[in-house]
Structures are given as C-alpha cells and as structure tokens.
C-alpha positions as CSV (number, residue, x, y, z in Angstrom):
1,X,-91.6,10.1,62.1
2,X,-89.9,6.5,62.0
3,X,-91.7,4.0,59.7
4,X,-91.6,0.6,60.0
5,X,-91.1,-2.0,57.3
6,X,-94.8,-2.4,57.2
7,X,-94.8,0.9,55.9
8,X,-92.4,0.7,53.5
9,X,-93.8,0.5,50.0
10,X,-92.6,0.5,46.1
11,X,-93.4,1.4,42.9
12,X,-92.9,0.5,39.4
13,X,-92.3,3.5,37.4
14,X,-91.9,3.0,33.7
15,X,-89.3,5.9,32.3
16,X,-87.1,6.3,29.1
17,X,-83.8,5.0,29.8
18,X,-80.6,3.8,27.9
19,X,-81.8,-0.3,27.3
20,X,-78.3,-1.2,25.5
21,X,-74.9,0.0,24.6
22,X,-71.9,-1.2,22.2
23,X,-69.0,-0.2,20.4
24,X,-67.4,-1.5,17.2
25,X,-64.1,-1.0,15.7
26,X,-63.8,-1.8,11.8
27,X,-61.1,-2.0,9.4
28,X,-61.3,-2.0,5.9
29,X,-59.5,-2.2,2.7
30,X,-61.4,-0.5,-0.8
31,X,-60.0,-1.2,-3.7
32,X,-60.5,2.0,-6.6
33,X,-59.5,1.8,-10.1
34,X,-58.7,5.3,-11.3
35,X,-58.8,6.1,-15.0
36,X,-55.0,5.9,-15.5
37,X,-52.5,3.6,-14.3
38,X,-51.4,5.3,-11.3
39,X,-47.1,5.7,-10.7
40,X,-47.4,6.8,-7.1
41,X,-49.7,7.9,-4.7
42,X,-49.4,11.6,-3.4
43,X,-52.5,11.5,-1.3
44,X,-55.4,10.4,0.0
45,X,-58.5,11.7,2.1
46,X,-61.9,11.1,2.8
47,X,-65.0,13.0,3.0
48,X,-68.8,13.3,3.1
49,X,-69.5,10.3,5.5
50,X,-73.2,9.5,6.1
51,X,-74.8,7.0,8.2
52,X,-78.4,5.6,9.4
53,X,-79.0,2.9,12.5
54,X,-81.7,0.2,13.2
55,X,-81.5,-2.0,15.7
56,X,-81.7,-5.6,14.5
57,X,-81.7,-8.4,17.5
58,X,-79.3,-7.7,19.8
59,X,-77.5,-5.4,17.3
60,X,-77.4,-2.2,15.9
61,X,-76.8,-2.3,12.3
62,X,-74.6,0.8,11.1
63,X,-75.0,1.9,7.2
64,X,-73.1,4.7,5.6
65,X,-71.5,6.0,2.6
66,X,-68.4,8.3,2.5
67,X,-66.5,9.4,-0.6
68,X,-63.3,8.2,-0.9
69,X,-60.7,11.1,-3.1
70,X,-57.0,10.0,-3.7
71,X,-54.5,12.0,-5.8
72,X,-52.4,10.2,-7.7
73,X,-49.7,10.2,-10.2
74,X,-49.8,9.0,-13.7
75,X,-47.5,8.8,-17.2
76,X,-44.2,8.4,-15.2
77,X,-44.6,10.8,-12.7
78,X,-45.8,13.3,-15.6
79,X,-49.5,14.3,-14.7
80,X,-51.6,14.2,-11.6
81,X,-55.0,13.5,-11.5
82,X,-57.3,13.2,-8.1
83,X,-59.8,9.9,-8.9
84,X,-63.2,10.0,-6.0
85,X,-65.3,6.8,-5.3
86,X,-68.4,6.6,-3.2
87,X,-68.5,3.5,-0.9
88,X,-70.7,2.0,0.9
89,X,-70.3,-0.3,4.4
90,X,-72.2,-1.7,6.8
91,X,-71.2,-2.6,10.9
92,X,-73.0,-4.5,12.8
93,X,-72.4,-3.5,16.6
94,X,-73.1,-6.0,19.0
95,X,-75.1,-4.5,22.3
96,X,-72.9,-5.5,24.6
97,X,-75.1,-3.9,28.0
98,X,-78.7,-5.2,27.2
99,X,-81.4,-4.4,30.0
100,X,-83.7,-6.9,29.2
101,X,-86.6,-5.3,31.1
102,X,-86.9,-3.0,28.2
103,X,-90.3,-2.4,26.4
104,X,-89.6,-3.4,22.7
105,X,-91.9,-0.8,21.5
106,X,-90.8,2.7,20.3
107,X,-87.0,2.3,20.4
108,X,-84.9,5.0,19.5
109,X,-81.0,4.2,18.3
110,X,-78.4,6.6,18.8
111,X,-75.2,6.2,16.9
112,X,-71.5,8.4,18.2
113,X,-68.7,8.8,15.6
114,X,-66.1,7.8,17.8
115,X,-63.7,8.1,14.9
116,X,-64.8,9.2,11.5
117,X,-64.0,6.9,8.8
118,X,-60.0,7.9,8.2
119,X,-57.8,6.8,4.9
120,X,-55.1,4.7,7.1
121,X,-52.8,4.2,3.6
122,X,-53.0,3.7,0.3
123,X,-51.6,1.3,-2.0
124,X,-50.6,1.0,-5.8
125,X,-52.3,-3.1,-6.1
126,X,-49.8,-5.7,-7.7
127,X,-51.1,-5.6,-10.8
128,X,-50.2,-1.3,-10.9
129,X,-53.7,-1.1,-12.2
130,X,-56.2,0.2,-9.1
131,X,-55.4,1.6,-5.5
132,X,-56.0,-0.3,-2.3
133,X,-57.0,2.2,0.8
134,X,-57.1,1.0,4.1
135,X,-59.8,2.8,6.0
136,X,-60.6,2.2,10.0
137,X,-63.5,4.0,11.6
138,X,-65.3,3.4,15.0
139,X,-68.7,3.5,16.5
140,X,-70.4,3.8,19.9
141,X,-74.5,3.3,20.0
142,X,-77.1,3.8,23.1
143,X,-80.8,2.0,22.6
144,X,-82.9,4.1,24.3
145,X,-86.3,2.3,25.3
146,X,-89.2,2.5,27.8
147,X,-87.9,0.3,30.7
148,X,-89.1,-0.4,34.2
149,X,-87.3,1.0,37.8
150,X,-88.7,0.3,41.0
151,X,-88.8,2.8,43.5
152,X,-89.2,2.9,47.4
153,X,-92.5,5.5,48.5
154,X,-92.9,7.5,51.6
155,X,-96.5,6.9,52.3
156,X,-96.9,10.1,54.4
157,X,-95.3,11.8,51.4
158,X,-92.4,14.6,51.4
159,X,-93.2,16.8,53.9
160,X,-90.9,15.7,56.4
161,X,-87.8,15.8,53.3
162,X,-86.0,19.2,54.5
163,X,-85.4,17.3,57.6
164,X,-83.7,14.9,56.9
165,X,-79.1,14.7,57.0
166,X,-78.0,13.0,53.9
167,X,-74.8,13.2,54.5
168,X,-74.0,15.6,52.1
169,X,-70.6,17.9,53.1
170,X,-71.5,21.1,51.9
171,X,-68.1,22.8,52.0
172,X,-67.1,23.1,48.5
173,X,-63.7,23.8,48.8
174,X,-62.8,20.0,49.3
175,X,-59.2,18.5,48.5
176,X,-59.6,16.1,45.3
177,X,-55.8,15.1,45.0
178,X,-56.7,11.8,46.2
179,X,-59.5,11.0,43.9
180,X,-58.1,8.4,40.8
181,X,-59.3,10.1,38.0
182,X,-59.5,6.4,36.1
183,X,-61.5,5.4,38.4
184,X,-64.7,5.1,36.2
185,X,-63.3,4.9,32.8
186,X,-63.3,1.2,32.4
187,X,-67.4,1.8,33.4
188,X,-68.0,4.3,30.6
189,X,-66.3,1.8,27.8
C-alpha cells in the first residue's frame, strides 16, 4: 500500500536518553609534609579514590578523595618511613554535547574513570621539608535526562512491515578490509 504525504504522520515520544556529555583532564601538584625531613624519595602510589557527581549549569561537578602513600627516606639515607595523606579535589567538567530539549527534571549523572588519579612524580620541595606529587587523572560524564524524539507513524500500522526491502545484505561473510577503523573515533570523543 503507497501512502501519500497526506498520510504521513509523527509523533513526539518522550524517552530517556543521553542529554550531555564532557571530558576533563586535570593536573595537579599536592604538597605532604611527612614527619621527618625526607633525604630521597623511593616511591610513591596512590589508592582508595572515591568520587560523587551533580550536575551544576552546564557542568558536572566531580568530587573525590584518594589517599596519597609515598615512601621516603630519612636521617641520611638511614631509615625509611612511608607517610599517607587523604586529599581532596574537585573538577568541574564542562558538557560539551548539550541537547537542550532535555527535561530538567529527574537527571541522572554518570561519571567514567578514564584514568584513575596516578602519582606522575614526586618531589623533595626547596625548603627539604615536605614532598610535592604531581598527580593527573581524567574523567568522561553522560547526563542522562527525559528528552523529546519525533517519530514518523504508519497510520495503517505494521502489518504490511515483513514486506518491505531495506536494503539489508544478509550475507554475513562480507569483506571489511576497506572499512577505516577511525572512522568514528573523533565522534565518540
């Protein structure tokens, strides 16, 4: 059956969807004063790393914690000790993909480790007294809203749906050697 444009119709549908997307980079530098004056450093590392979103604006604000453990000399190279500090941060990511009609209500903010927060190097300071640790981590987040799509409706329904030729090949032994498998990256980032 051929319809006409007459017979064409659409629909708003209203359907949970990813409303915004960003990505942050961040680099650091905590400063830790150990107990002892510190000779050298024989190593550093960092664990425990927590983190909550919001969305604020056209942001998501990232907060964490992670503990910060470094192992260090002391007393001319005599005694080792391994100091820990708890620190605190927070990213704001900008949304960088915003579909603005989303429904404000009921967001929901999802937040990817791209890389967990990593000890870059650490430092004896100038005045020999604390530790400097350069730290760089990296975030992805998705706001996932109600938004609106429309859609085009077949007003006689489905039923003629089987009949229809899509298109579709359905040999699935196909040759892919000359799809460009960076094709889509640059859309995912």
């Amino acid at each position: 059956m051929s319809h006409t444009e007459k017979d064409v119709q659409c629909r708003e549908i209203i359907t949970k969807a990813v409303c915004g997307k960003g990505r942050k980079f961040t680099q650091a530098t905590h400063t830790i004063t150990p107990t002892h004056s510190p000779t050298s450093i024989l190593g550093c590392w960092i664990i425990n790393h927590t983190l909550t979103t919001e969305k604020v604006g056209d942001s998501v604000e990232v907060s964490g914690t992670y503990d910060i453990h470094f192992w260090y000399s002391f007393n001319n190279n005599t005694k080792t000790e391994v100091a820990t500090e708890t620190v605190s941060y927070v990213d704001h990511v900008p949304l960088t993909v915003v579909d603005k009609n989303c429904l404000d209500s009921d967001m929901d903010v999802v937040a990817k480790v791209i890389q967990q927060p990593t000890a870059c190097e650490a430092t004896i300071s100038n005045s020999g007294n604390s530790v400097l640790v350069q730290v760089e981590r990296e975030f992805g987040v998705e706001v996932i809203g109600e938004t609106k799509v429309c859609v085009m409706v077949c007003p006689d329904g489905c039923s003629d749906f089987d009949d229809k030729d899509f298109g579709f090949d359905e040999d699935v032994d196909q040759d892919y050697e000359d799809l460009d498998p960076e094709f889509l990256i640059d859309d995912l980032d």
